[in-house]
C-alpha positions as CSV (number, residue, x, y, z in Angstrom):
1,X,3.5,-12.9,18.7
2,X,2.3,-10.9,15.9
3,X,4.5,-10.8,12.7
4,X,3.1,-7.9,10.1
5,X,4.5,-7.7,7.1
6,X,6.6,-4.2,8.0
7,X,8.6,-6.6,10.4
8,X,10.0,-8.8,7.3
9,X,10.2,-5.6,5.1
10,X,12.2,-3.9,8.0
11,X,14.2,-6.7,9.0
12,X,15.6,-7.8,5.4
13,X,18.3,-5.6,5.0
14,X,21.8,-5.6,6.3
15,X,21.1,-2.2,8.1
16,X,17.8,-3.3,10.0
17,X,18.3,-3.0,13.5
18,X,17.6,-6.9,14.3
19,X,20.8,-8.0,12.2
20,X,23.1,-5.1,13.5
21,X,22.3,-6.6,16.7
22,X,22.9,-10.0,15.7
23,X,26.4,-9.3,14.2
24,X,27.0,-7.0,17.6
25,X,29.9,-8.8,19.4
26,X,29.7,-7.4,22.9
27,X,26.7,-9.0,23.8
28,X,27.0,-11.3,26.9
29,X,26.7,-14.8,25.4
30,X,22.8,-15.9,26.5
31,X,21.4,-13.0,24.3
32,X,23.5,-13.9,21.8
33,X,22.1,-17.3,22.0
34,X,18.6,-16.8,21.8
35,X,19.4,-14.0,18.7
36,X,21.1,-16.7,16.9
37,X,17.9,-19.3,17.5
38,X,15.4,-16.3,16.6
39,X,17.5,-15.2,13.6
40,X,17.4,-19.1,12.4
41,X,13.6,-19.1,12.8
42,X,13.0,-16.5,10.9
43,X,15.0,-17.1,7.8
44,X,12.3,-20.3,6.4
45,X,9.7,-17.4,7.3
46,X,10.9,-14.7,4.8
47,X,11.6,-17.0,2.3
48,X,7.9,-17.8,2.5
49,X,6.9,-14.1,2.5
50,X,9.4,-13.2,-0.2
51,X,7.7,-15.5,-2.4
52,X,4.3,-15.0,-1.9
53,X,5.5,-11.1,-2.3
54,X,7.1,-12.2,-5.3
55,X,4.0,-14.2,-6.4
56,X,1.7,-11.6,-6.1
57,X,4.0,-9.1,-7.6
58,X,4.4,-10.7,-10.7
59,X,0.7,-11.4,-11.1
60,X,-0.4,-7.4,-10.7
61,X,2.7,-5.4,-11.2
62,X,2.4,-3.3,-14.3
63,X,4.2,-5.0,-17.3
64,X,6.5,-3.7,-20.1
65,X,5.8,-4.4,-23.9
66,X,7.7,-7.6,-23.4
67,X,5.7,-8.9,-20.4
68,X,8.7,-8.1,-18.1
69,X,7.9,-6.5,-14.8
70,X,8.1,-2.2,-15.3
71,X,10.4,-0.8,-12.6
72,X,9.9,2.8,-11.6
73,X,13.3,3.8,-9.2
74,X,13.8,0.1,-8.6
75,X,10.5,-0.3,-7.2
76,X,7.3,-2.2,-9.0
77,X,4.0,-0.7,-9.1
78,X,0.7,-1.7,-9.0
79,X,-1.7,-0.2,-11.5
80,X,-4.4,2.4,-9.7
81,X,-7.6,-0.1,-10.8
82,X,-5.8,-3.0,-9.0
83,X,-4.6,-1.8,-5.9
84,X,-7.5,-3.0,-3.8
85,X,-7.1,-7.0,-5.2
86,X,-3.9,-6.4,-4.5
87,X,-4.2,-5.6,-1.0
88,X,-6.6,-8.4,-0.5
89,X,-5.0,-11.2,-1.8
């Protein structure tokens, strides 16, 4: 299977479909199985991709006087001349 990077920035919420469906409780017991054994196997995964996220983040995100990260409505951004390196990396 083919994880993108939409798939961890979709699923990392509380409303994301995936972990409404987890929580459901009126699911017959075998799908609730196997969503409890995917669920497990994808938490060590977005750990890795929030810190590489992170990572990245931190080295182009655009930077306050005081070398902290600038936040625009909670979100960080990526200067215009470094969007393609950032997309690469």
């Amino acid at each position: 299977m083919k994880i993108t990077n939409t798939f961890f920035e979709q699923n990392n919420t509380k409303d994301s479909p995936l972990i409404r469906l987890f929580e459901c409780k009126d699911l017959p017991a075998k799908i609730s199985y196997w969503l409890s054994r995917l669920f497990q196997a994808m938490i060590p995964l977005n750990k890795v991709y929030d810190e590489k996220k992170r990572k990245l983040i931190e080295k182009w995100g655009e930077k306050n006087e005081d070398n902290t990260l600038k936040l625009d409505n909670e979100q960080f951004t990526i200067p215009s001349g470094s969007i393609m390196e950032f997309k690469e990396e």
